[in-house]
DRENDO-1510 file (C-alpha; in Angstrom, 1 decimal, always signed):
<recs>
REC; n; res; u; v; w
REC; 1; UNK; +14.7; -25.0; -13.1 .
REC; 2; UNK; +14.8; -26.3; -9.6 .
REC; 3; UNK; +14.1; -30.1; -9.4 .
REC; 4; UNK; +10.5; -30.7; -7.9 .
REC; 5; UNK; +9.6; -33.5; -5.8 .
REC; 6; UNK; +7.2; -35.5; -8.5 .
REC; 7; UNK; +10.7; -35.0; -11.0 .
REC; 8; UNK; +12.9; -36.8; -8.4 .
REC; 9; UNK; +10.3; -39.5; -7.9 .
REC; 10; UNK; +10.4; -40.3; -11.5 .
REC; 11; UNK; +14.2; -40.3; -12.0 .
REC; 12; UNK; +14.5; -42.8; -8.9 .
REC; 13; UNK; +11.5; -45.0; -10.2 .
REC; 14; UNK; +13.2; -45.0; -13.8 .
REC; 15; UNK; +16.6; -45.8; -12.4 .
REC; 16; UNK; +15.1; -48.7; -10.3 .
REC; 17; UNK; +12.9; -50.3; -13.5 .
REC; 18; UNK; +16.1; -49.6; -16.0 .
REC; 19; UNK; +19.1; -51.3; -13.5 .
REC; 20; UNK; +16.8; -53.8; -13.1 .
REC; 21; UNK; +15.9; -55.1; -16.7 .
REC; 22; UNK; +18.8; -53.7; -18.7 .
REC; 23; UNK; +22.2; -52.9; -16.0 .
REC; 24; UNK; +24.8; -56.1; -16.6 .
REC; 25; UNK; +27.5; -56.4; -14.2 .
REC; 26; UNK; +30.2; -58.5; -15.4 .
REC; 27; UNK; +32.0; -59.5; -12.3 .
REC; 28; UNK; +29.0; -61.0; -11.4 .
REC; 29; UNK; +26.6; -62.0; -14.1 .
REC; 30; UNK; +23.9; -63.6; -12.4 .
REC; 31; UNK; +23.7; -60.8; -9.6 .
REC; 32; UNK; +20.6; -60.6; -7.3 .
REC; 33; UNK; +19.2; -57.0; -7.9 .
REC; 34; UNK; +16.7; -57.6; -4.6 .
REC; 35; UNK; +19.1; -56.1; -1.9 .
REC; 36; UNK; +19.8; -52.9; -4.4 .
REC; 37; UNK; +16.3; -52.3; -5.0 .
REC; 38; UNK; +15.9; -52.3; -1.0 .
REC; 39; UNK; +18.5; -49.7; -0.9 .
REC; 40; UNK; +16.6; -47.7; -3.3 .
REC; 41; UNK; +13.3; -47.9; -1.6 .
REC; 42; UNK; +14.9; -46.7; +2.0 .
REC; 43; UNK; +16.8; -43.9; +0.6 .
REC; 44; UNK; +13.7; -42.2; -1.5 .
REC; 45; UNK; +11.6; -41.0; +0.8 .
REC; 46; UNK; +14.7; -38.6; +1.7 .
REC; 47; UNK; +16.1; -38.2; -1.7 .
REC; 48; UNK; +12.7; -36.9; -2.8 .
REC; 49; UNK; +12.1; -34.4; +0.2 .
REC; 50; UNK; +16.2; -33.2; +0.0 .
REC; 51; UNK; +16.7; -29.4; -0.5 .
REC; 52; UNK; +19.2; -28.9; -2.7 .
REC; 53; UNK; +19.9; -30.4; -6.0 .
REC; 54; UNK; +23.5; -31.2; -5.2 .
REC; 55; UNK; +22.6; -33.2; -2.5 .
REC; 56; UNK; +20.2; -35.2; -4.6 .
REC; 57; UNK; +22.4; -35.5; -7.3 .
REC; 58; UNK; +25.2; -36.9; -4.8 .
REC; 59; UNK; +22.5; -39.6; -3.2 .
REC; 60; UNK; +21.6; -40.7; -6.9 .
REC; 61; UNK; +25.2; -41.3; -7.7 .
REC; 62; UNK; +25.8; -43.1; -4.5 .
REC; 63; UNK; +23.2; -45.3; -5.3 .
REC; 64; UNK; +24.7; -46.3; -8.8 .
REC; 65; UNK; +27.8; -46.8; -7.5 .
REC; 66; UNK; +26.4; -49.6; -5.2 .
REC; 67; UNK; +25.8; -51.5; -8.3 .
REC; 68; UNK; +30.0; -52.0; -8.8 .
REC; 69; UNK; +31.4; -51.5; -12.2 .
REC; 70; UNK; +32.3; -48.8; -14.6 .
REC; 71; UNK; +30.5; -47.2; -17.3 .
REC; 72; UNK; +27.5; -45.5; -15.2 .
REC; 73; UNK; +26.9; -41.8; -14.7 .
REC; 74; UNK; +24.1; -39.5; -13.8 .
REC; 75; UNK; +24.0; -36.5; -15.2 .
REC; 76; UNK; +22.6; -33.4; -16.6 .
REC; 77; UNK; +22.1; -33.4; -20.6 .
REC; 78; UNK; +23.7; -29.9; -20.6 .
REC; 79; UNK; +27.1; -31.1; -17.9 .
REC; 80; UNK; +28.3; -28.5; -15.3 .
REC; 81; UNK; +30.4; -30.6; -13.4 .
REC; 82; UNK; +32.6; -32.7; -16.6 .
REC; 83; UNK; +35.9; -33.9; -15.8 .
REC; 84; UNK; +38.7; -32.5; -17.8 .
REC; 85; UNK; +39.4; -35.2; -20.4 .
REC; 86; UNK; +35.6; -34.9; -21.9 .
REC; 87; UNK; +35.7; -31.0; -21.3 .
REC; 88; UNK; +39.1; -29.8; -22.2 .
REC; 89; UNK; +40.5; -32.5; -23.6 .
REC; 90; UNK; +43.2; -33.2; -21.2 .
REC; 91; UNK; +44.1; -35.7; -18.5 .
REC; 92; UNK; +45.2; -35.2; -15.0 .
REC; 93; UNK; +48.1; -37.8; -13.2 .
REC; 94; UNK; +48.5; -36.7; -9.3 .
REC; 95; UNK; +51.9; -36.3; -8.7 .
REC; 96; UNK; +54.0; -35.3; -5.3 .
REC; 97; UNK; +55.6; -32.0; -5.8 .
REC; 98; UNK; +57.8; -29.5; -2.6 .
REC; 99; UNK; +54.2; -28.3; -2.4 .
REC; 100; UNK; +52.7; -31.6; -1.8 .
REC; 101; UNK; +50.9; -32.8; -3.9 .
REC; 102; UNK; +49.9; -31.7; -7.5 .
REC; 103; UNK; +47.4; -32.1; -10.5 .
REC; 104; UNK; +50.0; -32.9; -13.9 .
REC; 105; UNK; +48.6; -32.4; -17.1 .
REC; 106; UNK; +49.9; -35.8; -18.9 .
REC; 107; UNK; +47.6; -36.0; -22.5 .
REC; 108; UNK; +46.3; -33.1; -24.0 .
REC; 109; UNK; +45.0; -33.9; -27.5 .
REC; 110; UNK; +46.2; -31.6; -30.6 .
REC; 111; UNK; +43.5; -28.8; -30.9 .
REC; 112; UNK; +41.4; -29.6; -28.0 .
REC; 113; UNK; +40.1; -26.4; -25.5 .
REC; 114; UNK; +43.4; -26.7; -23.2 .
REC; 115; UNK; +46.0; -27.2; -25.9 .
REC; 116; UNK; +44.1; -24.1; -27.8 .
REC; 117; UNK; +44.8; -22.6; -24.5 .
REC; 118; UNK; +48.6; -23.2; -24.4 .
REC; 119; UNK; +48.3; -25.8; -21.6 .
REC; 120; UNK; +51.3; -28.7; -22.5 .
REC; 121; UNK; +52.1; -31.6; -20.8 .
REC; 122; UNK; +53.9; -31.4; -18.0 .
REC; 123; UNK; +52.5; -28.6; -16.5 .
REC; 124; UNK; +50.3; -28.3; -13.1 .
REC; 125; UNK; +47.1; -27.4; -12.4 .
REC; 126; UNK; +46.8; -25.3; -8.9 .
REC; 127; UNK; +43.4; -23.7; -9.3 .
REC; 128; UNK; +40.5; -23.4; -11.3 .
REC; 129; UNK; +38.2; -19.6; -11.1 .
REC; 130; UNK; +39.5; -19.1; -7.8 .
REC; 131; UNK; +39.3; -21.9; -6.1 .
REC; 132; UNK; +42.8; -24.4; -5.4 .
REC; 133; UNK; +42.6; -27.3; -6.5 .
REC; 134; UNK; +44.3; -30.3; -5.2 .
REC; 135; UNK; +44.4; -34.6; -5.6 .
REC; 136; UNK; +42.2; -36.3; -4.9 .
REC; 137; UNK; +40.0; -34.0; -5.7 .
REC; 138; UNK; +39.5; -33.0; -9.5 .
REC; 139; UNK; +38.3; -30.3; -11.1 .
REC; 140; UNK; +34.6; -29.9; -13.5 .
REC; 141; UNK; +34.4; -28.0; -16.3 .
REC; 142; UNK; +31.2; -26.8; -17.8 .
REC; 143; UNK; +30.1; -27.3; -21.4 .
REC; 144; UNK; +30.0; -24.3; -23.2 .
REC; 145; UNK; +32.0; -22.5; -20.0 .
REC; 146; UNK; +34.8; -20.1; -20.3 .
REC; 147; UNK; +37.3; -20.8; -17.1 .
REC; 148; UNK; +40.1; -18.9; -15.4 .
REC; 149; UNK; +43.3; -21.7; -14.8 .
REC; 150; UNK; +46.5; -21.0; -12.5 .
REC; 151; UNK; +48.8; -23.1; -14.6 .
REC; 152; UNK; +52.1; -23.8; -13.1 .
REC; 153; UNK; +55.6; -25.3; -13.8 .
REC; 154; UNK; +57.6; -27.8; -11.5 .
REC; 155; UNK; +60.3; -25.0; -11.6 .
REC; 156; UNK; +58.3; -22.7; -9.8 .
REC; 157; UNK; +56.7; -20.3; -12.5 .
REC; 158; UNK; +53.0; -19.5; -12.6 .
REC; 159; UNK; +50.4; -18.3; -15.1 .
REC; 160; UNK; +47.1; -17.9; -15.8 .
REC; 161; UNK; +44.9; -19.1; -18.6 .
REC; 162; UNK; +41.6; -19.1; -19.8 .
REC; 163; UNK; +40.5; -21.8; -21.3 .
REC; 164; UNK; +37.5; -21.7; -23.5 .
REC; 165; UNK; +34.9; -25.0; -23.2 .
REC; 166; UNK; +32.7; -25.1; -26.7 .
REC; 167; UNK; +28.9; -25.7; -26.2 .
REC; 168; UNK; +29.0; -28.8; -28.4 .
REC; 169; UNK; +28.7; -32.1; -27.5 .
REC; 170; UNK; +29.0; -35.9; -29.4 .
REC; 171; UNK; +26.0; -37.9; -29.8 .
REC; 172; UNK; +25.1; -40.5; -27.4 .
REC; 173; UNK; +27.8; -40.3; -25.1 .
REC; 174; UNK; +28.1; -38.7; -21.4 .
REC; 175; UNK; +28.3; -34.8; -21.6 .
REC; 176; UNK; +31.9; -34.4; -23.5 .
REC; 177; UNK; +33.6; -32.1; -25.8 .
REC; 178; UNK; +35.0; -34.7; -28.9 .
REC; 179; UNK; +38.5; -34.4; -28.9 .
REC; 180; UNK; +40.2; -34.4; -32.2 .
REC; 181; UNK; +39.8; -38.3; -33.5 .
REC; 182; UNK; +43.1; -38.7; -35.7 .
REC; 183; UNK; +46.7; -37.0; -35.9 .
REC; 184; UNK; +49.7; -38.9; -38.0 .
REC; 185; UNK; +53.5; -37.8; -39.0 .
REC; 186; UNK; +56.1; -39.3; -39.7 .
REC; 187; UNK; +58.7; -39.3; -36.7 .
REC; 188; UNK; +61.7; -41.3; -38.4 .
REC; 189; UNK; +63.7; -41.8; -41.7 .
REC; 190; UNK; +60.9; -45.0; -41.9 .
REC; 191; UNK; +58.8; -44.9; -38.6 .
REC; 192; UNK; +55.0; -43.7; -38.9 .
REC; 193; UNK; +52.8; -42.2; -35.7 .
REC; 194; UNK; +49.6; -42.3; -35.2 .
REC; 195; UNK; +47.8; -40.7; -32.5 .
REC; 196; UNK; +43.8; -41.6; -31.8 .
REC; 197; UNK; +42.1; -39.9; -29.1 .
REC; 198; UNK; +38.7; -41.2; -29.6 .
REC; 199; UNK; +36.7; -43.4; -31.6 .
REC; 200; UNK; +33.9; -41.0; -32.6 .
REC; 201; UNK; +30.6; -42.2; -33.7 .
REC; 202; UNK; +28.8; -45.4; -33.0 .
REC; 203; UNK; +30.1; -47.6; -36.5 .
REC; 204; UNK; +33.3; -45.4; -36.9 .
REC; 205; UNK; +32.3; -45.1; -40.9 .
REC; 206; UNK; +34.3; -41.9; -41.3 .
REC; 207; UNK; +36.8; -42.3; -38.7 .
REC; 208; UNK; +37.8; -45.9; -40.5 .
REC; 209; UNK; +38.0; -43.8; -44.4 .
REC; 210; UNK; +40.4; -41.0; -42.1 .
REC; 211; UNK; +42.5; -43.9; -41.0 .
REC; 212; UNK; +42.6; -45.3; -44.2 .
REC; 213; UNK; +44.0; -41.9; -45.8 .
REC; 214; UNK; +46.6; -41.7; -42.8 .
REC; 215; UNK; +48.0; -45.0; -43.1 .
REC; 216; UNK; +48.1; -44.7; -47.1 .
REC; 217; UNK; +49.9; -41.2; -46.2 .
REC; 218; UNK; +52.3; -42.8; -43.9 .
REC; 219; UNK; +53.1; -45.8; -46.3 .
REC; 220; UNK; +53.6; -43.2; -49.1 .
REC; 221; UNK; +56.0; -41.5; -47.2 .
REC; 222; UNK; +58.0; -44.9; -46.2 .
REC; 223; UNK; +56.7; -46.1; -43.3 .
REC; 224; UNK; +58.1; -49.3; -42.5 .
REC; 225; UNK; +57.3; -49.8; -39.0 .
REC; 226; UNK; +54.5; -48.0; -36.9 .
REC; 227; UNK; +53.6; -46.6; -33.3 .
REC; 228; UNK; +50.0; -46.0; -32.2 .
REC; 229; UNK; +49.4; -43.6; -29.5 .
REC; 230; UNK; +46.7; -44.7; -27.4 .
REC; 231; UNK; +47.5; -43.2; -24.6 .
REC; 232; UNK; +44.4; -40.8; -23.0 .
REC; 233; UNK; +42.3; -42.5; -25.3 .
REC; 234; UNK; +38.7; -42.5; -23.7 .
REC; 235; UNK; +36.8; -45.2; -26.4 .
REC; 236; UNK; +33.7; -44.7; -28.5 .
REC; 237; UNK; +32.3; -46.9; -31.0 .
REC; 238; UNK; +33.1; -49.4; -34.2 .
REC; 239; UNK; +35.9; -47.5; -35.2 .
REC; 240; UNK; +38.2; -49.7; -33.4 .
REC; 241; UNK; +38.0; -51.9; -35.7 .
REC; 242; UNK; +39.6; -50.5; -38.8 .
REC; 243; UNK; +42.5; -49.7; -36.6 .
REC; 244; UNK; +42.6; -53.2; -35.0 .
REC; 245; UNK; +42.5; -54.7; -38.6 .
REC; 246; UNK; +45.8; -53.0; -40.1 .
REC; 247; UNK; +47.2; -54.7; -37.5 .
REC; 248; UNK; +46.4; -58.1; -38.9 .
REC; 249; UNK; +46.6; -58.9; -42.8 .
REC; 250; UNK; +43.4; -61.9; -42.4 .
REC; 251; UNK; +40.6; -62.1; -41.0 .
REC; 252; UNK; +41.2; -63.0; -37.1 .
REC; 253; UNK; +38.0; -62.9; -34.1 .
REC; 254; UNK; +38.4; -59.9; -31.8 .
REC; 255; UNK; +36.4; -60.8; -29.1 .
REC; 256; UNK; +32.6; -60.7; -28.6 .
REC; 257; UNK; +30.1; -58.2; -26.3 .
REC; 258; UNK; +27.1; -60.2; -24.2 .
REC; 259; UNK; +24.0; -58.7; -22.9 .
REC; 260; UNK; +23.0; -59.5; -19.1 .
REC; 261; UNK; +19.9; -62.0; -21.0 .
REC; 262; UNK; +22.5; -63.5; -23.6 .
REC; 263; UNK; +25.0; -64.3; -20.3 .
REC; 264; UNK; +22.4; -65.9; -18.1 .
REC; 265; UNK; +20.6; -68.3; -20.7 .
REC; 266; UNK; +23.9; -69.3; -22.2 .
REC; 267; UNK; +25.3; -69.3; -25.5 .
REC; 268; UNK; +28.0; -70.3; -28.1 .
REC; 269; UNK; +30.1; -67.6; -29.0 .
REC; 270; UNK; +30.6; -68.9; -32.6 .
REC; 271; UNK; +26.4; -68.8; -33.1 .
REC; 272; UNK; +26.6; -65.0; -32.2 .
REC; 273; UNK; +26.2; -61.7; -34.7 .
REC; 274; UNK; +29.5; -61.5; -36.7 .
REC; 275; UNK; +30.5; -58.1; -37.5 .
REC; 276; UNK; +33.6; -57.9; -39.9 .
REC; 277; UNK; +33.2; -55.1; -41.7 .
REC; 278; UNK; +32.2; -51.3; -41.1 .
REC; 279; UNK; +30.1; -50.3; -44.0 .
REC; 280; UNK; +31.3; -48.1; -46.5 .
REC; 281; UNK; +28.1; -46.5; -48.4 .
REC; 282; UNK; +25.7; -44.6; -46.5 .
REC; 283; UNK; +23.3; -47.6; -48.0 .
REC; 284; UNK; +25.3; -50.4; -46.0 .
REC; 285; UNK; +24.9; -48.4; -43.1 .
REC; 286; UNK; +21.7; -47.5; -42.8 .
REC; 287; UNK; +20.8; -51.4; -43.4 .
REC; 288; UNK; +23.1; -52.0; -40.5 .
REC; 289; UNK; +21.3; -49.3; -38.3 .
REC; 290; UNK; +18.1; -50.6; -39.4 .
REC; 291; UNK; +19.1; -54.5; -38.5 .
REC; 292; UNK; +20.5; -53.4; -35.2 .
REC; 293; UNK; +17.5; -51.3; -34.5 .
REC; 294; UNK; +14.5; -53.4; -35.2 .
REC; 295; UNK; +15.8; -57.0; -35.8 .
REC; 296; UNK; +18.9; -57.5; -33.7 .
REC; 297; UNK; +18.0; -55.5; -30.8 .
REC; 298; UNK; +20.8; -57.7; -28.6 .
REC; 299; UNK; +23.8; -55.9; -28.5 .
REC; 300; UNK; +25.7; -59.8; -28.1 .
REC; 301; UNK; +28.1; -60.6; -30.9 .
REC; 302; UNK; +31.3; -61.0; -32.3 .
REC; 303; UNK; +33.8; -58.7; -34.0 .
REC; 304; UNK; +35.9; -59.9; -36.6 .
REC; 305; UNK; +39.1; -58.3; -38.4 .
REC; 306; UNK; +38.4; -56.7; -41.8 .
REC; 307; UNK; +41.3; -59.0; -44.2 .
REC; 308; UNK; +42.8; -55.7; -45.3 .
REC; 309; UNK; +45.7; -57.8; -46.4 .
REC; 310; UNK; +49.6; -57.4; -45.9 .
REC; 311; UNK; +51.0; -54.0; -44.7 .
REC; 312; UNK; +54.4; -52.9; -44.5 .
REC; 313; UNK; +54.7; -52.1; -40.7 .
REC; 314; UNK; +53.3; -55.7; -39.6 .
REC; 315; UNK; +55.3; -57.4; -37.0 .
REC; 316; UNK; +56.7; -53.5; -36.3 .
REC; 317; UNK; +54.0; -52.1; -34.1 .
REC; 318; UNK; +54.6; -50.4; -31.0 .
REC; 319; UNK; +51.1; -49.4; -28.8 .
REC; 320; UNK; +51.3; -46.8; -26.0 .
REC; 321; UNK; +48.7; -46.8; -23.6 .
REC; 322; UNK; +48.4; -45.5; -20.0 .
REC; 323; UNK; +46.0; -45.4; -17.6 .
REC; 324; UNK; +43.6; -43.4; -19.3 .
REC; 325; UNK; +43.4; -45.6; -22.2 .
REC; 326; UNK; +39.9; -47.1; -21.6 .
REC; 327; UNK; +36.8; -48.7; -23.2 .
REC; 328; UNK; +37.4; -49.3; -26.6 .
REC; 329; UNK; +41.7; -48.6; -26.6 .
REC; 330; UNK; +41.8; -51.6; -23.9 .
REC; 331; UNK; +40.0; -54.0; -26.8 .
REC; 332; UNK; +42.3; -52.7; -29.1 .
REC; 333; UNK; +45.5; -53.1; -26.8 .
REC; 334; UNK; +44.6; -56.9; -25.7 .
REC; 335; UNK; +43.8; -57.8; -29.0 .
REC; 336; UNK; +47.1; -56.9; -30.4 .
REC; 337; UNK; +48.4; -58.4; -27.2 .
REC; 338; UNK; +47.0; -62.1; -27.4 .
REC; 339; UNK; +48.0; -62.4; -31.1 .
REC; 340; UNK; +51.4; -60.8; -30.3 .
REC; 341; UNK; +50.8; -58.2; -33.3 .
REC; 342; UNK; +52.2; -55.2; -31.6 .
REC; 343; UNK; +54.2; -54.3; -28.2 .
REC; 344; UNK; +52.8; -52.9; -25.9 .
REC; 345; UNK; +54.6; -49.6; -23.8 .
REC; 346; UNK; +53.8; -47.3; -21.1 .
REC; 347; UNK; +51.4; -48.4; -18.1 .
REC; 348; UNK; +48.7; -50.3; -17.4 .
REC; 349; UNK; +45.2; -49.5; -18.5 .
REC; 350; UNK; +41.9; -48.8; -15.7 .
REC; 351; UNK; +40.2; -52.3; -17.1 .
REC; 352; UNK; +37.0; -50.2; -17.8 .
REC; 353; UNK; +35.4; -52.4; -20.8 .
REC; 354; UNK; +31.9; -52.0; -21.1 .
REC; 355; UNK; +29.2; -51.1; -23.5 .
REC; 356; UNK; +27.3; -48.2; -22.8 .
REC; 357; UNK; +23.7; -46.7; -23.6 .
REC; 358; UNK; +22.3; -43.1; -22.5 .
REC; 359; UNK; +18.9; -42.9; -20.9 .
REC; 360; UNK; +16.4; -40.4; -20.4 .
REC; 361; UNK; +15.1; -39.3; -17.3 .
REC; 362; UNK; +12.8; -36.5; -15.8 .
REC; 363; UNK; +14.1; -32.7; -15.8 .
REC; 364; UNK; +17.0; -33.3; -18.4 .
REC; 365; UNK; +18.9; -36.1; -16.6 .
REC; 366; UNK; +20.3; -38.9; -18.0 .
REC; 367; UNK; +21.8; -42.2; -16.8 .
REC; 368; UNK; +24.3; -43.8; -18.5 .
REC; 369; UNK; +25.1; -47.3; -17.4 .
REC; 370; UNK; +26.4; -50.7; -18.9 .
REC; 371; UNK; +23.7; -52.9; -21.0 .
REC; 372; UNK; +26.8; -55.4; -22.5 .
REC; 373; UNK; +30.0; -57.0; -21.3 .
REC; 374; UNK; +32.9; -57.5; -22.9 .
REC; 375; UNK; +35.0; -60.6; -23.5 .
REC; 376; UNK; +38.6; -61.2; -25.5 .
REC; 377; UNK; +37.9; -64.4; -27.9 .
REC; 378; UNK; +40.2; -66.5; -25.3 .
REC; 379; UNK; +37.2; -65.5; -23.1 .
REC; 380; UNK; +38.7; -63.1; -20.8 .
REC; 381; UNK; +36.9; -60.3; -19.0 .
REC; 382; UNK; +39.1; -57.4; -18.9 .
REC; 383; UNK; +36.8; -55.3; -16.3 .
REC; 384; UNK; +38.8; -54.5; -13.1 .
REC; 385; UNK; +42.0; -55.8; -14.6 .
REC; 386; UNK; +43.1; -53.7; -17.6 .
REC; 387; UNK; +46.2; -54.9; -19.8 .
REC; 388; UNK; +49.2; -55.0; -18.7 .
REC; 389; UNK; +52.1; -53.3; -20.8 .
REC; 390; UNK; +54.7; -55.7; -22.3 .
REC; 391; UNK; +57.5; -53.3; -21.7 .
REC; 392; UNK; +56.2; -51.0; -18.6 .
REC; 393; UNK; +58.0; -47.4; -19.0 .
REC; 394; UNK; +56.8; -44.7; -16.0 .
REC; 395; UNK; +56.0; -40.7; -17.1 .
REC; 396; UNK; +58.9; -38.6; -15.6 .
REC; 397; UNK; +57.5; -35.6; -14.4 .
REC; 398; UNK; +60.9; -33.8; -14.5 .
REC; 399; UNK; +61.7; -35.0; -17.9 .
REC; 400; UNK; +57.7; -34.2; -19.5 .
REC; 401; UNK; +57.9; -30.9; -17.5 .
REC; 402; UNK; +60.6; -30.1; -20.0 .
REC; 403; UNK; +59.3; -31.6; -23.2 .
REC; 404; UNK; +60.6; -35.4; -23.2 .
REC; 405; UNK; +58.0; -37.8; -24.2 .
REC; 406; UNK; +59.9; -40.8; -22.3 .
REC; 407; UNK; +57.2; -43.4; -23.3 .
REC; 408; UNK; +57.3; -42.1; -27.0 .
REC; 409; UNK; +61.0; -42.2; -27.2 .
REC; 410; UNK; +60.9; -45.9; -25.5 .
REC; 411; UNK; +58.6; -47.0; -27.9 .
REC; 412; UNK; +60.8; -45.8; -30.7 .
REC; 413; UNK; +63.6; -48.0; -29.1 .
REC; 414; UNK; +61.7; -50.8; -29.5 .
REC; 415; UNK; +60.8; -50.8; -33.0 .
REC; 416; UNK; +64.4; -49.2; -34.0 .
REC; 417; UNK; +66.2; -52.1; -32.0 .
REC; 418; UNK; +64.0; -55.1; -32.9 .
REC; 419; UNK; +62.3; -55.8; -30.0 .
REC; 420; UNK; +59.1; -56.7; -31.6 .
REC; 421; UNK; +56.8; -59.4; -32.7 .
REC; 422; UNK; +56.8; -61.3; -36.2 .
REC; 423; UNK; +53.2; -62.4; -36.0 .
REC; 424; UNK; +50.7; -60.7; -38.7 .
REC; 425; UNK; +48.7; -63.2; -39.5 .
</recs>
């Protein structure tokens, strides 16, 4: 249904009222909404009268992005326009090619739409039903869409695919297709791998007991020394913190999450929520769901490593991560960083650390925008800057276009050599 004037009135005056009391901006905390809500007034009169819906979609989103930062999005509950890691599962890295230059597939996670498809990394992207498609633009994929790819190598060859887009989509997050959470194997005679592509659900309960039954696998089998793939990782919820406490046998602070309110009045970070634990029972978490919900509304506090005790791979951790490692992998990354429990290989990450919430708005739109920054417990903001990679390794196209992980194998180096950290406190 076509968008009627008194519908885009509302979604601009909800945007306005919701950036205003909830939208935190972490590069500057104490930010003077005045001069955005000018911008907003002048440019409604025209956004409300626009023809098309395109057009208004395109001024809304112009608007947001005035307000700096990651983590915000306008969209339709039901996406058209997705971008390929929450459609198909897959990641894109522009590369320069005899053609000029190229889409790449780099991550495409086990059993997602394009691997179900045949699509491997390595490959290129040159159109999608019909149309050519070239950087800097990128493609959108439709939820619950079937679409016609002209997949291509760097050699020359060229196929076609049709890649099928499920109509599902995961709870409270931007209009996405959840990618398979958790793979594992064993890769070496005593080196485990674990791949995580998202953290699903908002207190990770049943992504923490899937961990728990790949790590006991992997031990079982004689892992002695462990990579974690991180790389095209796009976040999610609680879940990173089972993952982020096998790294460390005690109990060790994370880092801690503060509202735009909690930032301005001030605060002590060792006075804040503590949250050391994801609940196990369906009892434990409904009390947490119900503390969060109607007595801790703030979404400030501090996260905590779970004491799972000793493990055989700790102070033999490798951690790949990339560029589209984001949210919640870049927590995970620094923390093992500053307390030197892992190394960490591949490339730097987009320093897009935020917590999100989804809103409602007139004629099925939502906005989804930032409500909490993030800090590391040495009280670092890793917004804008991302973690750097302790040993920095670059994706060959040549060598990934014929099946070389060159990160992977790197990382393997590492551990096999010895170039690794002793701390597992």
């Amino acid at each position: 249904m076509p968008l009627t004037e008194t519908d885009r009135s509302k979604i601009l005056d909800s945007i306005r009222k919701l950036v205003v009391e909830r939208h935190i901006n972490v590069t500057n905390p104490h930010q003077d909404y005045a001069k955005w809500t000018v911008l907003v007034d002048e440019r409604t009169p025209h956004l409300v009268k626009t023809e098309g819906t395109e057009e208004f979609e395109r001024g809304v989103e112009e608007l947001l992005a005035a307000l700096g930062g990651s983590h915000t999005a306008f969209f339709q509950q039901h996406g058209a326009k997705v971008p390929s890691p929450h459609a198909i599962n897959a990641t894109l890295r522009a590369i320069e090619t005899p053609q000029g230059p190229r889409w790449m597939f780099l991550d495409v996670v086990e059993d997602g739409p394009a691997f179900c498809s045949g699509i491997r990394p390595g490959e290129l992207l040159f159109a999608a039903d019909g149309n050519p498609v070239a950087p800097p633009s990128q493609p959108g994929f439709r939820i619950g869409g079937q679409h016609d790819l002209e997949i291509g190598t760097l050699a020359g060859d060229t196929r076609r695919v049709s890649v099928e887009v499920p109509d599902r989509q995961a709870k409270g997050r931007p209009p996405m297709v959840e990618p398979r959470s958790l793979s594992h194997r064993m890769i070496g005679p005593d080196v485990g791998y674990v791949k995580v592509a998202t953290f699903p659900g908002a207190v990770g309960r049943d992504f923490a007991m899937a961990l728990d039954l790949a790590v006991q696998e992997l031990k079982d089998q004689g892992a002695q020394r462990l990579i974690v793939d991180l790389r095209g990782n796009m976040g999610g919820g609680l879940g990173s913190l089972r993952l982020m406490s096998y790294f460390s046998g005690g109990k060790l602070e994370i880092g801690h999450s503060l509202t735009r309110r909690r930032l301005q009045k001030g605060y002590q970070r060792e006075k804040l929520i503590h949250i050391g634990r994801i609940p196990s029972s369906k009892l434990a978490l409904l009390t947490m769901a119900l503390r969060f919900r109607f007595i801790q509304k703030d979404r400030s506090m501090v996260l905590v490593t779970e004491g799972l005790g000793p493990q055989p791979f700790h102070g033999r951790i490798a951690l790949l991560v990339n560029e589209h490692s984001r949210s919640a992998a870049e927590m995970v990354a620094s923390f093992a960083k500053d307390n030197g429990l892992a190394v960490i290989v591949g490339t730097k990450t987009p320093g897009e650390v935020l917590g999100a919430a989804n809103f409602k708005l007139a004629g099925g739109y939502r906005l989804r925008m930032p409500v909490a920054g993030w800090y590391t417990w040495r009280g670092e903001c890793l917004e804008g800057k991302g973690v750097e990679p302790d040993v920095p390794v670059e994706v060959s196209p040549e060598a990934l276009a014929t099946g070389v992980d060159t990160p992977l194998e790197r990382a393997l180096d590492v551990l096999v050599k010895g170039l690794h950290t002793h701390n597992a406190a």
